[in-house]
N, CA, C and O atoms as a Tinker XYZ file with bonds, in Angstrom:
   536  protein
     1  N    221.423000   41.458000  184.131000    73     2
     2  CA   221.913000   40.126000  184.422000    64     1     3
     3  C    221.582000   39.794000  185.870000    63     2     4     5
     4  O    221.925000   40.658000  186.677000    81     3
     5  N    221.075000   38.879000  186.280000    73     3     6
     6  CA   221.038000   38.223000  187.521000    64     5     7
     7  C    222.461000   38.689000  188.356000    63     6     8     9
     8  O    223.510000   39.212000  187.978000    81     7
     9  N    221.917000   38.195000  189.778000    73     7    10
    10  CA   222.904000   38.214000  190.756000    64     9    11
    11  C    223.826000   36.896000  191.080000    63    10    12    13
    12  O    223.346000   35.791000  190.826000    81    11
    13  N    224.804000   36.970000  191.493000    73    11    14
    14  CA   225.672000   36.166000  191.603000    64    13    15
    15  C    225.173000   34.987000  192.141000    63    14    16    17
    16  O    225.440000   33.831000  191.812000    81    15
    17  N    224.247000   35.492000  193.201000    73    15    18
    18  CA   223.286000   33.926000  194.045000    64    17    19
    19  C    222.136000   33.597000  193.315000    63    18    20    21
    20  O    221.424000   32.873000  194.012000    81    19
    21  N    221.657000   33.809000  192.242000    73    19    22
    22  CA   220.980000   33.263000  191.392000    64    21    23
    23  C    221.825000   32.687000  190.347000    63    22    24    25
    24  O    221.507000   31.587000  189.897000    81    23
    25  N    222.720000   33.207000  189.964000    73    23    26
    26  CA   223.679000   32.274000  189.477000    64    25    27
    27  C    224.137000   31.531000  189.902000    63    26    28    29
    28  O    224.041000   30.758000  188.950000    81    27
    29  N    224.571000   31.061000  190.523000    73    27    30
    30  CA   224.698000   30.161000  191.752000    64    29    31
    31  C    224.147000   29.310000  191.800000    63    30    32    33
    32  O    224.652000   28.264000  191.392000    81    31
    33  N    222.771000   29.326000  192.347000    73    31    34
    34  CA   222.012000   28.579000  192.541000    64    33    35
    35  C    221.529000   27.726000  191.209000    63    34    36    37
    36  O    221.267000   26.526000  191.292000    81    35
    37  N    221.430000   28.539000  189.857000    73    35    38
    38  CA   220.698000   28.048000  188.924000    64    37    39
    39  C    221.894000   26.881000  187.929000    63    38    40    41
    40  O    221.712000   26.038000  187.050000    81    39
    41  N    222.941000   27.344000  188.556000    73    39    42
    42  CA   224.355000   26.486000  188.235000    64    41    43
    43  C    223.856000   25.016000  188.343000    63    42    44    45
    44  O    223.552000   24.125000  187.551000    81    43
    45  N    223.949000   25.276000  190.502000    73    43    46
    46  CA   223.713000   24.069000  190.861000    64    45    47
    47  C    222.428000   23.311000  190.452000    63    46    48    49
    48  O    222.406000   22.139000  190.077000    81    47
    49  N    221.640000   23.915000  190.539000    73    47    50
    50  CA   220.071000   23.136000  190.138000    64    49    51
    51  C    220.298000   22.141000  188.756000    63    50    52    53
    52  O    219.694000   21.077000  188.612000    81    51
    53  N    221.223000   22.656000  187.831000    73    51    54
    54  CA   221.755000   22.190000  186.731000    64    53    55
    55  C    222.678000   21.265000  186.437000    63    54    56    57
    56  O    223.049000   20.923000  185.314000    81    55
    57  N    223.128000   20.770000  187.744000    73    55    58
    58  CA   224.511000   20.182000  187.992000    64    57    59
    59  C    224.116000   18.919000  187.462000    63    58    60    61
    60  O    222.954000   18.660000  187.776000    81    59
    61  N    224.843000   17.758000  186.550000    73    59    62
    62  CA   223.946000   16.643000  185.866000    64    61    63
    63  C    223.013000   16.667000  185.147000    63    62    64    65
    64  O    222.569000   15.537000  184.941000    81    63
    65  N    222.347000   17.667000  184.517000    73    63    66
    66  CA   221.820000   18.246000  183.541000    64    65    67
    67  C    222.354000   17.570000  182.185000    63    66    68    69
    68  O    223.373000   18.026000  181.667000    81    67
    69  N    221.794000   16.676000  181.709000    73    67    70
    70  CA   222.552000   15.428000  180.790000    64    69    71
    71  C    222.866000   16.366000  179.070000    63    70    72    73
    72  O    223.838000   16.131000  178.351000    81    71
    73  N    222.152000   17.039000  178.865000    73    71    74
    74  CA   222.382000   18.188000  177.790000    64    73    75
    75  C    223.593000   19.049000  178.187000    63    74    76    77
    76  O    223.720000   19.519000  179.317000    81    75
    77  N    224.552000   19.243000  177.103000    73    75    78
    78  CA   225.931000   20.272000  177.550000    64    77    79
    79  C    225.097000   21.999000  177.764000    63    78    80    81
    80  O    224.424000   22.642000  176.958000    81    79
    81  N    225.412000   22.244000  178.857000    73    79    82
    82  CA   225.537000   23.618000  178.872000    64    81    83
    83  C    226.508000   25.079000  178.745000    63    82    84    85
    84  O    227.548000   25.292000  179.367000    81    83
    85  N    225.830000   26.010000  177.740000    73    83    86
    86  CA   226.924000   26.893000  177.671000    64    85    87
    87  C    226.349000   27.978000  178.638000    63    86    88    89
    88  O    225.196000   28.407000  178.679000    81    87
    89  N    227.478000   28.336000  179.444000    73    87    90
    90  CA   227.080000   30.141000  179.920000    64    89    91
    91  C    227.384000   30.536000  179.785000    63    90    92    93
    92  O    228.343000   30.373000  179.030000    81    91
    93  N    226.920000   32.181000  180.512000    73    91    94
    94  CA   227.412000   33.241000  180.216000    64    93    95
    95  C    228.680000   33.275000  180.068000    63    94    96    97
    96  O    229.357000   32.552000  180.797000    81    95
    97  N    229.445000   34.285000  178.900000    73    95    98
    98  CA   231.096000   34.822000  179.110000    64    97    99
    99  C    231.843000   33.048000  179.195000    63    98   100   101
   100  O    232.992000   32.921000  179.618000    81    99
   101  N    231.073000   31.884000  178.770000    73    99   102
   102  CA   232.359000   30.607000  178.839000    64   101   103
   103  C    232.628000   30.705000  176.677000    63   102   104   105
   104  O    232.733000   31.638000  175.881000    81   103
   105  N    232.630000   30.076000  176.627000    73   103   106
   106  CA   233.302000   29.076000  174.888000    64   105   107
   107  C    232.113000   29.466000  174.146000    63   106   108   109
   108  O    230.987000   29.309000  174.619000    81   107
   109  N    232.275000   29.849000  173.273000    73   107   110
   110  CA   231.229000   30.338000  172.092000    64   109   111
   111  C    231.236000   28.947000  171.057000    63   110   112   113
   112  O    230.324000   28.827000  170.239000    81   111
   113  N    232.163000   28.066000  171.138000    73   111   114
   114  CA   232.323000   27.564000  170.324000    64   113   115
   115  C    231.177000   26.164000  170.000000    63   114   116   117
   116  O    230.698000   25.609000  170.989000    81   115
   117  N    230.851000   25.736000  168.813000    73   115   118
   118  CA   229.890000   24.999000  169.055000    64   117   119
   119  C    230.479000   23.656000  169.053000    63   118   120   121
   120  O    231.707000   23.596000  168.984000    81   119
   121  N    229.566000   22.190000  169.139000    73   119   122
   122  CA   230.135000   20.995000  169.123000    64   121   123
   123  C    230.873000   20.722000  167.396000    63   122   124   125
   124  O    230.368000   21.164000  166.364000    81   123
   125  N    231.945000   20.029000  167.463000    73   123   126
   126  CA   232.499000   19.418000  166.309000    64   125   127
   127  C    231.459000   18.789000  165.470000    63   126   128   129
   128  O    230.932000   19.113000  164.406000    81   127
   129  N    231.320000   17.762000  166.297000    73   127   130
   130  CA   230.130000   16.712000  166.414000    64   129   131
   131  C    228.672000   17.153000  165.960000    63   130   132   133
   132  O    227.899000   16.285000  165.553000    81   131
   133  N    228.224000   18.679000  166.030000    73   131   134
   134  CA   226.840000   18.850000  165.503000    64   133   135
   135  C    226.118000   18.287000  166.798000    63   134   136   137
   136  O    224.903000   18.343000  166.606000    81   135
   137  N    226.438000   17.731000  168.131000    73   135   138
   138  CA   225.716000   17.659000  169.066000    64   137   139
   139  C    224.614000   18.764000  169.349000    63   138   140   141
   140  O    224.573000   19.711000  168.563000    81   139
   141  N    223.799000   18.725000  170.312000    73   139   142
   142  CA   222.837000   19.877000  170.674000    64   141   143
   143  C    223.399000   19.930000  172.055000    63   142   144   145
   144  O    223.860000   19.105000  172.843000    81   143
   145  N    223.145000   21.440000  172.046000    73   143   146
   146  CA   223.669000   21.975000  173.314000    64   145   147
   147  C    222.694000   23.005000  173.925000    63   146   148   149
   148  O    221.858000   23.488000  173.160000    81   147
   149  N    222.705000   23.356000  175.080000    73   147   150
   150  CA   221.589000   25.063000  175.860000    64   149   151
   151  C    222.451000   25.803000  175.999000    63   150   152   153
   152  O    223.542000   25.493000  176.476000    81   151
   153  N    222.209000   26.654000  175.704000    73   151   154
   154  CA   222.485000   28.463000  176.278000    64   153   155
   155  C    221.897000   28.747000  176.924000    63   154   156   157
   156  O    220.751000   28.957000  176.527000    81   155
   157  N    222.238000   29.012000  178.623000    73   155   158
   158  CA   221.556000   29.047000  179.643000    64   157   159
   159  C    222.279000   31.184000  179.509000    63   158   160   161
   160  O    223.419000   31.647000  179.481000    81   159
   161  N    220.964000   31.807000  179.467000    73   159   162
   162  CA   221.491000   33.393000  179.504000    64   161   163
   163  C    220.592000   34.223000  180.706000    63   162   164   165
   164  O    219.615000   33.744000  181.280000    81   163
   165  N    220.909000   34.974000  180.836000    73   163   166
   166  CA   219.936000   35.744000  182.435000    64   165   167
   167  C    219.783000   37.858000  181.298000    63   166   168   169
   168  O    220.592000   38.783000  181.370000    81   167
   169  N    218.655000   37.806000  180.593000    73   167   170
   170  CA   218.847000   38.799000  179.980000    64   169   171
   171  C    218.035000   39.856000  180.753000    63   170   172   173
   172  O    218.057000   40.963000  180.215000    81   171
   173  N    217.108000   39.739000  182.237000    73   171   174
   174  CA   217.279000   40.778000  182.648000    64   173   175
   175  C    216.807000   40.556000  184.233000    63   174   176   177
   176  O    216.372000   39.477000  184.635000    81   175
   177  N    216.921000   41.444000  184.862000    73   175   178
   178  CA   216.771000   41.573000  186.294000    64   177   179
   179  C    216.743000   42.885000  186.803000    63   178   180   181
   180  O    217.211000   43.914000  186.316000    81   179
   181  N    216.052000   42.681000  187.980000    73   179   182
   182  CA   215.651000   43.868000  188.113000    64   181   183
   183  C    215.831000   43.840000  190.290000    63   182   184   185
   184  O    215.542000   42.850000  190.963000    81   183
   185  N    216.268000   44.959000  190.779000    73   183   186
   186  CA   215.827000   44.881000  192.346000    64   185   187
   187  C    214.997000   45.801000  192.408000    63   186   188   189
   188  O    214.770000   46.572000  191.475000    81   187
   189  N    214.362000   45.836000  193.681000    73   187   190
   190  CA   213.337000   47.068000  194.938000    64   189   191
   191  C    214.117000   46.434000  195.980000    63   190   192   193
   192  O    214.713000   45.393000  196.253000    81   191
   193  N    213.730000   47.904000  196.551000    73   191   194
   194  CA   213.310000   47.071000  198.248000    64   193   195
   195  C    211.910000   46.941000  198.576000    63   194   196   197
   196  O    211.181000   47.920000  198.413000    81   195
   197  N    211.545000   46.090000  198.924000    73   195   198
   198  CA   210.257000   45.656000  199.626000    64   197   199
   199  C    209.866000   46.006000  200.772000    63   198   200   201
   200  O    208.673000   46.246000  200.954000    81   199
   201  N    210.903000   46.121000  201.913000    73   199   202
   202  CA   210.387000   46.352000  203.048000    64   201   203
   203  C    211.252000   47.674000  204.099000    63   202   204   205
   204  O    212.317000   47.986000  203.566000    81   203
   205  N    211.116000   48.063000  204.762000    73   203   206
   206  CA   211.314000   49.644000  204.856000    64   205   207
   207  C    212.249000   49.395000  206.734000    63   206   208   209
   208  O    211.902000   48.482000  207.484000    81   207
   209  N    213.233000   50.279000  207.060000    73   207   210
   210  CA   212.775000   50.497000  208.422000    64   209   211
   211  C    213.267000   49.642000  209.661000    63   210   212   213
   212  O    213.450000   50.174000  210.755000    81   211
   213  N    213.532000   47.908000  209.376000    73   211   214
   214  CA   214.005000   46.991000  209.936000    64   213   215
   215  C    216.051000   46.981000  209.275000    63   214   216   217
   216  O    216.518000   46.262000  208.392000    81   215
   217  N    216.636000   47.819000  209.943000    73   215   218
   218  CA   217.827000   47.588000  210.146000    64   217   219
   219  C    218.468000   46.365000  210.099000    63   218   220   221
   220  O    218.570000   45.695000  211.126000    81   219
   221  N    219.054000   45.866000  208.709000    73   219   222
   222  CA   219.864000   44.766000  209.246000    64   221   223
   223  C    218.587000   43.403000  209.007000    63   222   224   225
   224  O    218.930000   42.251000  209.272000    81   223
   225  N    217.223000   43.674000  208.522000    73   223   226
   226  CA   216.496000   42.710000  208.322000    64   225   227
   227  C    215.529000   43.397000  206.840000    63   226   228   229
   228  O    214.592000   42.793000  206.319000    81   227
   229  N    216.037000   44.733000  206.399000    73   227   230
   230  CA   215.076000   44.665000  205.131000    64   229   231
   231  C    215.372000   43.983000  203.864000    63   230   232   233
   232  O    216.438000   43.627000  203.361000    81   231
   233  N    214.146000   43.894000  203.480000    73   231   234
   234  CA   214.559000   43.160000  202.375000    64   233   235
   235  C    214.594000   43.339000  200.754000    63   234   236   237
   236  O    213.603000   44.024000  200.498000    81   235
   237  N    215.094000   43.119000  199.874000    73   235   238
   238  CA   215.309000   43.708000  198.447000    64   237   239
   239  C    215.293000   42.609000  197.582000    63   238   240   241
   240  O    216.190000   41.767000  197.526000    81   239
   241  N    213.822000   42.618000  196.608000    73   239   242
   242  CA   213.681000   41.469000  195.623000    64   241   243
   243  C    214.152000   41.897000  194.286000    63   242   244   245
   244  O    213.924000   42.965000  193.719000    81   243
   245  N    214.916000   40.783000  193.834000    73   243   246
   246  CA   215.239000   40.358000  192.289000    64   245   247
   247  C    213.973000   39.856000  191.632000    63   246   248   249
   248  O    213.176000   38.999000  192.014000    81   247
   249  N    213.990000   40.530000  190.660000    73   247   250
   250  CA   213.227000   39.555000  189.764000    64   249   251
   251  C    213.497000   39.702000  188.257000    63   250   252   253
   252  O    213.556000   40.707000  187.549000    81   251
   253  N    213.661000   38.240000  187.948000    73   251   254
   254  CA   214.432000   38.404000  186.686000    64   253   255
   255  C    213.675000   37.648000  185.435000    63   254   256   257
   256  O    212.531000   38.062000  185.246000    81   255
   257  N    214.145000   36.563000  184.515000    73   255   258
   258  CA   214.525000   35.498000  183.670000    64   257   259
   259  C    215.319000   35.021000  183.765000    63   258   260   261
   260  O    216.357000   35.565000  184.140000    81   259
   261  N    215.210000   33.523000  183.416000    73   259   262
   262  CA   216.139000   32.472000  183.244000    64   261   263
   263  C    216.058000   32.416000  181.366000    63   262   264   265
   264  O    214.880000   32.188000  181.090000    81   263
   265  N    216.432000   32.474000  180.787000    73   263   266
   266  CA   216.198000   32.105000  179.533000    64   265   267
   267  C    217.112000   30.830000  179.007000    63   266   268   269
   268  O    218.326000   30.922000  179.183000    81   267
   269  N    216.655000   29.801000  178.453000    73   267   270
   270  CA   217.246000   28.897000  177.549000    64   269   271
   271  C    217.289000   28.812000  175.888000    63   270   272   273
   272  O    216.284000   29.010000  175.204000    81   271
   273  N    218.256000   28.573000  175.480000    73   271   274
   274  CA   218.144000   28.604000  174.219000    64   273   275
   275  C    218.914000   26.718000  173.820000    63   274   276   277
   276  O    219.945000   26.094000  174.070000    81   275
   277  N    217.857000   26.541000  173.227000    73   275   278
   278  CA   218.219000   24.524000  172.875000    64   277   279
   279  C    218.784000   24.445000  171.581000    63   278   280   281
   280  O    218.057000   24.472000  170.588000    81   279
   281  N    219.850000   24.363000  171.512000    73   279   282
   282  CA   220.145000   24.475000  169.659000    64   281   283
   283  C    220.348000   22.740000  169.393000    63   282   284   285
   284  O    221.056000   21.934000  169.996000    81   283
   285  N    219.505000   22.577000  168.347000    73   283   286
   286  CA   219.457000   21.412000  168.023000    64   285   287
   287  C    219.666000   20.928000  166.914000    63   286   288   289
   288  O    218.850000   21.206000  166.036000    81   287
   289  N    220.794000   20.066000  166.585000    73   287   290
   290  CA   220.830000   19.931000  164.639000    64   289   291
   291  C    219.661000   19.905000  164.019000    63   290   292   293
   292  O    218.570000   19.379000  164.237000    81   291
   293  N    220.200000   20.704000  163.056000    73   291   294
   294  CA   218.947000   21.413000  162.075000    64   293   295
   295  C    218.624000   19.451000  161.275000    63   294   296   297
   296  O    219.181000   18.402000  161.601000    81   295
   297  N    217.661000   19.667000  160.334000    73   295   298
   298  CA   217.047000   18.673000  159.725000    64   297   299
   299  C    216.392000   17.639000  160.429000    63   298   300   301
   300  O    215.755000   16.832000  159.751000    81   299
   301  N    216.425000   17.487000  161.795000    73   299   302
   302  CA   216.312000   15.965000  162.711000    64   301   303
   303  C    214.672000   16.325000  163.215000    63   302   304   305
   304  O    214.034000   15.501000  163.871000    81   303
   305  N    214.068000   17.722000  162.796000    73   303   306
   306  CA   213.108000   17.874000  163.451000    64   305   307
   307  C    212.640000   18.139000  164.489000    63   306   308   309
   308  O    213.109000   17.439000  165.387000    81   307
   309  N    211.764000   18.984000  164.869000    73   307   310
   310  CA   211.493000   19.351000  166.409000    64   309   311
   311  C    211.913000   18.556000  167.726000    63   310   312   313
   312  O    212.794000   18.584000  168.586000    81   311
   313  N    210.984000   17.964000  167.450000    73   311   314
   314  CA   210.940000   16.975000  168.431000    64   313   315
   315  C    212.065000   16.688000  169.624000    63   314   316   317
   316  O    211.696000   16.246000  170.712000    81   315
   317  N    213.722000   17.025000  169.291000    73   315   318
   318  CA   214.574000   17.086000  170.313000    64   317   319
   319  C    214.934000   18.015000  170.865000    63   318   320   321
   320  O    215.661000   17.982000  171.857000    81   319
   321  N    214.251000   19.592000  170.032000    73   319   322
   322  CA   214.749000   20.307000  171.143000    64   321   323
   323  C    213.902000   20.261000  172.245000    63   322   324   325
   324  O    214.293000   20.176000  173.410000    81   323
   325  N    212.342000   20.334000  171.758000    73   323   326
   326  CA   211.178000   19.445000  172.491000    64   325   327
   327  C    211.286000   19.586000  173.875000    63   326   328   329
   328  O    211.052000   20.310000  174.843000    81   327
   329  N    211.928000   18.154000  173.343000    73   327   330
   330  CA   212.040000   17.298000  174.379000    64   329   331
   331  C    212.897000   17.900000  175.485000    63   330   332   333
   332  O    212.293000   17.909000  176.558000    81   331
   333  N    214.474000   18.547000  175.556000    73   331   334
   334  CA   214.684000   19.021000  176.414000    64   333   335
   335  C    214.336000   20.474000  177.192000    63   334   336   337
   336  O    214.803000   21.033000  178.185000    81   335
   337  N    213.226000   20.808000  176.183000    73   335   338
   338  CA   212.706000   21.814000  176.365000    64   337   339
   339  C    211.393000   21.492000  177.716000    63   338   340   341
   340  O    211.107000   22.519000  178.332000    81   339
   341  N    210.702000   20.326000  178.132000    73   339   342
   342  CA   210.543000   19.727000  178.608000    64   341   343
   343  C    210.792000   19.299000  179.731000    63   342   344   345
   344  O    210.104000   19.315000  180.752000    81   343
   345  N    211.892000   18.871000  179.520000    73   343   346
   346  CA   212.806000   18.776000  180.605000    64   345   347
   347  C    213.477000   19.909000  181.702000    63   346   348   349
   348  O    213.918000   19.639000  182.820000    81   347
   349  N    213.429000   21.094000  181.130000    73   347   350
   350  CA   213.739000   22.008000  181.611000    64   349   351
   351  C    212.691000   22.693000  182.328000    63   350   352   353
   352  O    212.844000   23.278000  183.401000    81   351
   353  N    211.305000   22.556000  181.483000    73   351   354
   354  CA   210.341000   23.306000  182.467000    64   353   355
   355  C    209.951000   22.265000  183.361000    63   354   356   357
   356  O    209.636000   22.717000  184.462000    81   355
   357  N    209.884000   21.288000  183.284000    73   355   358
   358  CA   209.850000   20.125000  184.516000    64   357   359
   359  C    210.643000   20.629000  186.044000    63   358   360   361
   360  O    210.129000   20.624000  187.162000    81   359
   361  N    212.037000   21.047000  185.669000    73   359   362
   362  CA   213.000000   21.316000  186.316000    64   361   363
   363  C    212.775000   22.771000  187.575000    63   362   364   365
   364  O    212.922000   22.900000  188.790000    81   363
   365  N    212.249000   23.861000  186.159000    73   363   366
   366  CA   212.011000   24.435000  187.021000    64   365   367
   367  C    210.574000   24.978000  187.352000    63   366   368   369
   368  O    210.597000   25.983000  188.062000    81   367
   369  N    209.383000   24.547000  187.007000    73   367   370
   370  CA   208.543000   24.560000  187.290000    64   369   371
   371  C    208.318000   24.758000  188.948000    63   370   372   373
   372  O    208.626000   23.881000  189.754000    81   371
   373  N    207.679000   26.169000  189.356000    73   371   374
   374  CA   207.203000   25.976000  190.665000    64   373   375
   375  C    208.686000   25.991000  191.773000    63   374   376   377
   376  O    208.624000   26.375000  192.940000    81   375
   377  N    209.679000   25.600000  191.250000    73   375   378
   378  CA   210.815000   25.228000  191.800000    64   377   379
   379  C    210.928000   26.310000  192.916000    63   378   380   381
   380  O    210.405000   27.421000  193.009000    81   379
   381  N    211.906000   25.525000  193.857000    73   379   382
   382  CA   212.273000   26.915000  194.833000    64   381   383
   383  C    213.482000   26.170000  195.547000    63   382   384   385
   384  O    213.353000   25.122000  196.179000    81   383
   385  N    214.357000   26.673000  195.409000    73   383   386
   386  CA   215.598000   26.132000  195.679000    64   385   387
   387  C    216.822000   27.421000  196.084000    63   386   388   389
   388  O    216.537000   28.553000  195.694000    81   387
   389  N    217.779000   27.284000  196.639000    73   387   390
   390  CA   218.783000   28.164000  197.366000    64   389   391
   391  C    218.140000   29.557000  197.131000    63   390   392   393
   392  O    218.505000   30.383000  196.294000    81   391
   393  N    217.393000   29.641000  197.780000    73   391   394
   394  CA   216.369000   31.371000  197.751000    64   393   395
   395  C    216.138000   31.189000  196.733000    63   394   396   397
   396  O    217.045000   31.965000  197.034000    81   395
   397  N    215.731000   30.863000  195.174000    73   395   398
   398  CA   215.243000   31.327000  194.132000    64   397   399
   399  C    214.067000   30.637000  193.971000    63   398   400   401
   400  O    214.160000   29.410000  193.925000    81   399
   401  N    212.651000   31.293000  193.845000    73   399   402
   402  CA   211.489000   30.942000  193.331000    64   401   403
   403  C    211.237000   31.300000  192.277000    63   402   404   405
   404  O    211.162000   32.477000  191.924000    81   403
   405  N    211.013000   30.041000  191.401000    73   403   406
   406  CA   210.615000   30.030000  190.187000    64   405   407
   407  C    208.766000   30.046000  189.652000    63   406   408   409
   408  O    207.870000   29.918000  190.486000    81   407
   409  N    208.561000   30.180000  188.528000    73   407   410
   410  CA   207.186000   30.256000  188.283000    64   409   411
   411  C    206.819000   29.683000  186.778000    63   410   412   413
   412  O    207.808000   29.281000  186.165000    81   411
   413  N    206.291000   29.640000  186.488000    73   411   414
   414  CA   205.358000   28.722000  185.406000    64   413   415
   415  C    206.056000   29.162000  183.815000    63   414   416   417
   416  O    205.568000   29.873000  182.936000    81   415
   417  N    207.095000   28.587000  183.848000    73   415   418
   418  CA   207.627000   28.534000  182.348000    64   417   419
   419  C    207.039000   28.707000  181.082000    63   418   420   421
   420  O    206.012000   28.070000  180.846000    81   419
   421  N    207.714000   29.790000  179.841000    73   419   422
   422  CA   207.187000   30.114000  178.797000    64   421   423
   423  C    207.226000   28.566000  177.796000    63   422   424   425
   424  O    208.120000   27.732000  177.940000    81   423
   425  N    205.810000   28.378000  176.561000    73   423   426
   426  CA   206.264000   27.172000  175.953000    64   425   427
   427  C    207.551000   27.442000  175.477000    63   426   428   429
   428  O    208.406000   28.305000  175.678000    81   427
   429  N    207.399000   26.169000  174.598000    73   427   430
   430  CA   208.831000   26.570000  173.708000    64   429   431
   431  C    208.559000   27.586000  172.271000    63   430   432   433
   432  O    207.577000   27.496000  171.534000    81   431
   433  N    209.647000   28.498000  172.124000    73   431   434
   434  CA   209.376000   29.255000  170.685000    64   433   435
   435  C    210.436000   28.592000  170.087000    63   434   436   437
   436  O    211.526000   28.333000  170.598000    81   435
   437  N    209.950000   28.273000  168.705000    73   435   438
   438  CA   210.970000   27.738000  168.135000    64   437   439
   439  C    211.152000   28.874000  167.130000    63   438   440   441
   440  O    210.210000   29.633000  166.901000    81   439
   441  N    212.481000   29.033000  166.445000    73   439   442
   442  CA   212.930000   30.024000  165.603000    64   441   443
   443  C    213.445000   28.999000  164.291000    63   442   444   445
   444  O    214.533000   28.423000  164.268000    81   443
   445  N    212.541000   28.934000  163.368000    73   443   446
   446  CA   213.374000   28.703000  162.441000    64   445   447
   447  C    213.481000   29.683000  161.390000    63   446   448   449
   448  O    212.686000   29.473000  160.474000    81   447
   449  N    214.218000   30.683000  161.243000    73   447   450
   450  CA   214.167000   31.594000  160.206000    64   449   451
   451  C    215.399000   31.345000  159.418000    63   450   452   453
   452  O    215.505000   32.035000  158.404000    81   451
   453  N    216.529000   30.345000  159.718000    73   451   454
   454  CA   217.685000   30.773000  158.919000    64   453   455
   455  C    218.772000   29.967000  159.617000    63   454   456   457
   456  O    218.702000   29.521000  160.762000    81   455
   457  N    219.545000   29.874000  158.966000    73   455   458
   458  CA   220.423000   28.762000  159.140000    64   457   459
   459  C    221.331000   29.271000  160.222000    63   458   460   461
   460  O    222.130000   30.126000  159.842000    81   459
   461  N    221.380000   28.926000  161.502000    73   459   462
   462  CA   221.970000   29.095000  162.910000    64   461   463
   463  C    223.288000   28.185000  162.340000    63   462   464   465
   464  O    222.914000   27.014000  162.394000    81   463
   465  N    224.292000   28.228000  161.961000    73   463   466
   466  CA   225.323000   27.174000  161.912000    64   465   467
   467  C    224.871000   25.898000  162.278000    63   466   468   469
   468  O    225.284000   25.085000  163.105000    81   467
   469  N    223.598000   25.893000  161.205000    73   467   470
   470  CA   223.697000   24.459000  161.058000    64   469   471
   471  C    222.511000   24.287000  162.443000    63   470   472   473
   472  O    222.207000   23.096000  162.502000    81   471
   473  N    222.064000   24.781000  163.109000    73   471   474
   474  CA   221.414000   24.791000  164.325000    64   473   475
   475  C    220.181000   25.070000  164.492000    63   474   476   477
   476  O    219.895000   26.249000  164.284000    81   475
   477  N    218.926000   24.035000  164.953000    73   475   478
   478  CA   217.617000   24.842000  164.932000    64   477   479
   479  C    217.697000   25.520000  166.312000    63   478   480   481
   480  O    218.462000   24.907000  167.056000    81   479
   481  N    217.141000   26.590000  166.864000    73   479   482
   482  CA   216.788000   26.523000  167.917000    64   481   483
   483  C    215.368000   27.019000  168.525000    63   482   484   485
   484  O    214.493000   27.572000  167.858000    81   483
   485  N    215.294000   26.715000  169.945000    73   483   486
   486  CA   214.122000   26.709000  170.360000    64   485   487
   487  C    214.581000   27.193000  172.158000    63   486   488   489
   488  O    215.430000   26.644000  172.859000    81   487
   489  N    213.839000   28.176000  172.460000    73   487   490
   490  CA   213.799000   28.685000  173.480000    64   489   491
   491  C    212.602000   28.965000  174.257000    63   490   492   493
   492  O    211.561000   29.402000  173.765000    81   491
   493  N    212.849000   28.605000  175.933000    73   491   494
   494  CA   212.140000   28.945000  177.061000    64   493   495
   495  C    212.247000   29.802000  178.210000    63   494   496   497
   496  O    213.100000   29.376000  178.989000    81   495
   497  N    211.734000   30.766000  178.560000    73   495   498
   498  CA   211.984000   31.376000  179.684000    64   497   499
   499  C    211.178000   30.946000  180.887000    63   498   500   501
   500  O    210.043000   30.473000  180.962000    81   499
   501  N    212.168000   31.269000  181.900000    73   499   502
   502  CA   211.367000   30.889000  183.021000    64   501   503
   503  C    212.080000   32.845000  183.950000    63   502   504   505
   504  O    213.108000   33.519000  183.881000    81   503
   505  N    210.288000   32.968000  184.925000    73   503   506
   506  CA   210.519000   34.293000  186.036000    64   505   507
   507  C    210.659000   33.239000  186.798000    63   506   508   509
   508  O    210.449000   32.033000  186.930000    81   507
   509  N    211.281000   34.585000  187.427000    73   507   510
   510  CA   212.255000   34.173000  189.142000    64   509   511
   511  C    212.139000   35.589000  189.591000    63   510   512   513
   512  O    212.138000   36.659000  188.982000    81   511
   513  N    212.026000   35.209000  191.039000    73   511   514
   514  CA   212.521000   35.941000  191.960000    64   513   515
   515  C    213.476000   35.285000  193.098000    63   514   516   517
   516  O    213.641000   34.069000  193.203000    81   515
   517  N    214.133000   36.337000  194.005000    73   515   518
   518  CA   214.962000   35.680000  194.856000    64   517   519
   519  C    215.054000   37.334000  195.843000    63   518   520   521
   520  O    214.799000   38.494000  195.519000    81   519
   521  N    215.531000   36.717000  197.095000    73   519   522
   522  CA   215.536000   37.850000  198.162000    64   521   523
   523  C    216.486000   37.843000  198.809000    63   522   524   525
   524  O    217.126000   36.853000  199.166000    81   523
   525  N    216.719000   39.094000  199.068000    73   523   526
   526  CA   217.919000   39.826000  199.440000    64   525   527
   527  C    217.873000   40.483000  201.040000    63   526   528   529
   528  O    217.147000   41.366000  201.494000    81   527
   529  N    218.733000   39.840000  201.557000    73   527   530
   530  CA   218.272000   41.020000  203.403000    64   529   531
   531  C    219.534000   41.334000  203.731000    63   530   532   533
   532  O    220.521000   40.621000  203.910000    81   531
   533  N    219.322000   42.861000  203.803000    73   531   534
   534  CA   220.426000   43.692000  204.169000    64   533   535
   535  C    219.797000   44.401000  205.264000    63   534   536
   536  O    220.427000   45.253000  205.890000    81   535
């Protein structure tokens, strides 16, 4: 799982994000409504240290995933998870914001194998790194 300041950060980057977001450890529960919602998840990360020797200035990189998952009422057709699928690599494309640099987002995979409660979904990952000085 990511670090707390990539969480953080990837919160805020998200803040007004017009699609409901679920995270980590919040409400499992889905919309009444059959709305579409993201699952914003961080399934792995990793540190080093990078630099050796400088006391108090070395430094130690994360590098992780962002993963999204777009669940979108089933029958309505691609096209909306799509779309915020879209929207998301727009977002973070290239991005670099509160220490986290982002990089060139996976397309979208869509999964349709089976009935998600009622839910298609379609997922994107995006790498990151972010740096650490201790």
């Amino acid at each position: 799982m990511a670090s707390l300041a990539v969480i953080t950060a990837v919160k805020a980057r998200l803040a007004g994000f017009p699609t409901p977001l679920r995270w980590p450890n919040e409400s499992a529960r889905t919309p009444a409504n059959g709305s579409t919602f993201v699952t914003v998840q961080f399934p792995v990360a990793t540190e080093e240290q990078i630099s050796f020797g400088a006391p108090g200035a070395n430094v130690f990189r994360e590098e992780g995933a962002i993963r999204f998952v777009i669940s979108a009422r089933r029958g309505v057709g691609p096209e909306r998870a799509a779309e915020i699928a879209e929207d998301l690599r727009a977002l973070f494309r290239n991005a670099r914001f509160d220490g986290v640099r982002c990089y060139a987002p996976s397309s979208p995979v869509f999964d349709d194998r089976g009935d998600d409660a009622g839910y298609f979904l379609a997922a994107i990952v995006v790498p990151y790194d972010h740096d650490t000085f201790a």
